[in-house]
KETIDREN-413903 format. One record per atom (N, C-alpha, C, O): x, y, z. Coordinates in steps of 0.2 Angstrom, whole numbers, plus 5000, padded with zeros to 4 digits. Atoms other than C-alpha are relative to their C-alpha. Layout:
BEGIN
XYZ/...
This chain:
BEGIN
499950064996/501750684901/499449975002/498950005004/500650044998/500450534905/499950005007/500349985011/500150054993/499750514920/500049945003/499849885001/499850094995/500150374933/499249985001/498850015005/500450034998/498850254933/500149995009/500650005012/500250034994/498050184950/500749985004/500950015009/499650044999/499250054951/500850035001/501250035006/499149975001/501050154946/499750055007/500150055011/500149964993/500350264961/500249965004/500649975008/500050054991/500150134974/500749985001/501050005006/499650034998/501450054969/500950055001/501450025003/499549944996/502750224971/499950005006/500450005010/499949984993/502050254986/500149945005/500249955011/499850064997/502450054993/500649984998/500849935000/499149995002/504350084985/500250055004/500850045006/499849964999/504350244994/500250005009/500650035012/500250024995/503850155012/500049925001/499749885001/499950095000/504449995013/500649995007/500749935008/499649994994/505650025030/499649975006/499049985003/500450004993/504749975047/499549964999/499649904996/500850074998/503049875049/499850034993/499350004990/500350015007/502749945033/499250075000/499150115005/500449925001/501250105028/499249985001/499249925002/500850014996/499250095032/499749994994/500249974991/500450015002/498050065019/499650074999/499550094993/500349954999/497150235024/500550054999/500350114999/499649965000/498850315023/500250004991/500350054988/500049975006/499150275005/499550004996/499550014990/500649975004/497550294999/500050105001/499750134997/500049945000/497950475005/500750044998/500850104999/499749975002/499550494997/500050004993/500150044989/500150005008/499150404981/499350084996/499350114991/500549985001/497450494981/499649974997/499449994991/500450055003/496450344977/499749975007/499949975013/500550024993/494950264989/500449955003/500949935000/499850094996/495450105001/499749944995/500049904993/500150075005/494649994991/500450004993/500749954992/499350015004/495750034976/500549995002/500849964997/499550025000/497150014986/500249915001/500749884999/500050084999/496549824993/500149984992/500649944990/500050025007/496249814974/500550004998/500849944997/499549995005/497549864966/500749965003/501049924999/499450034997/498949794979/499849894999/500249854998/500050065003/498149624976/500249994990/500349944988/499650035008/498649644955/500850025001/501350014997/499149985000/500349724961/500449925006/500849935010/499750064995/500749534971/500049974995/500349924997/499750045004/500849454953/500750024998/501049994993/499249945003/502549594951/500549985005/501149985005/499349974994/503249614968/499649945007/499049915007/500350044993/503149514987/499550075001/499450124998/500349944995/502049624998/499649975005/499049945005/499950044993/502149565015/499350055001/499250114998/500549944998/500149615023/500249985009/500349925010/500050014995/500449635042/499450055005/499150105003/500449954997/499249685057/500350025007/500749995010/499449994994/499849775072/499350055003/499050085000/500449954996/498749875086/500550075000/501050085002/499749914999/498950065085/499450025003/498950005000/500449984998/498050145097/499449965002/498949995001/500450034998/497050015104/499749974993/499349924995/500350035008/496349955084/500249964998/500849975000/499650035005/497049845074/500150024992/499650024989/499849975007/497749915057/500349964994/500949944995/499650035004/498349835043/500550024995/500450064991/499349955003/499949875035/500349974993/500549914994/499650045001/500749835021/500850044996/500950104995/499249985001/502649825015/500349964992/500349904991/499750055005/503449784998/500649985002/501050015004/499150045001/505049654998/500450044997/500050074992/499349995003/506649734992/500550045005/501150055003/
């Protein structure tokens, strides 16, 4: 069996979590197993395939950034 690129990672785990304000950035680089900057990366080439709403929201006094795919 091949393994899942980058991309088929991210974008499992942003099919997997798409309910609520939507998943962290540091949350799926730790599910995918891939850096933050691969995920900024990659979620801007998975936005010619799918929506994916970016939101920001205060957790714990920070602000975070979240994002959520459409469907």
């Amino acid at each position: 069996m091949a393994r899942k690129t980058q991309i088929e990672k991210i974008e499992t785990v942003l099919a997997n979590h798409n309910a609520g304000p939507g998943i962290t950035v540091a949350a799926i680089a730790k599910i995918a197993g891939v850096s933050k900057d691969a995920v900024y990366k990659r979620v801007a080439d998975l936005r010619e395939e799918y929506t994916i709403y970016s939101n920001y929201r205060k957790v714990n006094g920070k602000r975070k950034l979240f994002y959520r795919m459409a469907g």
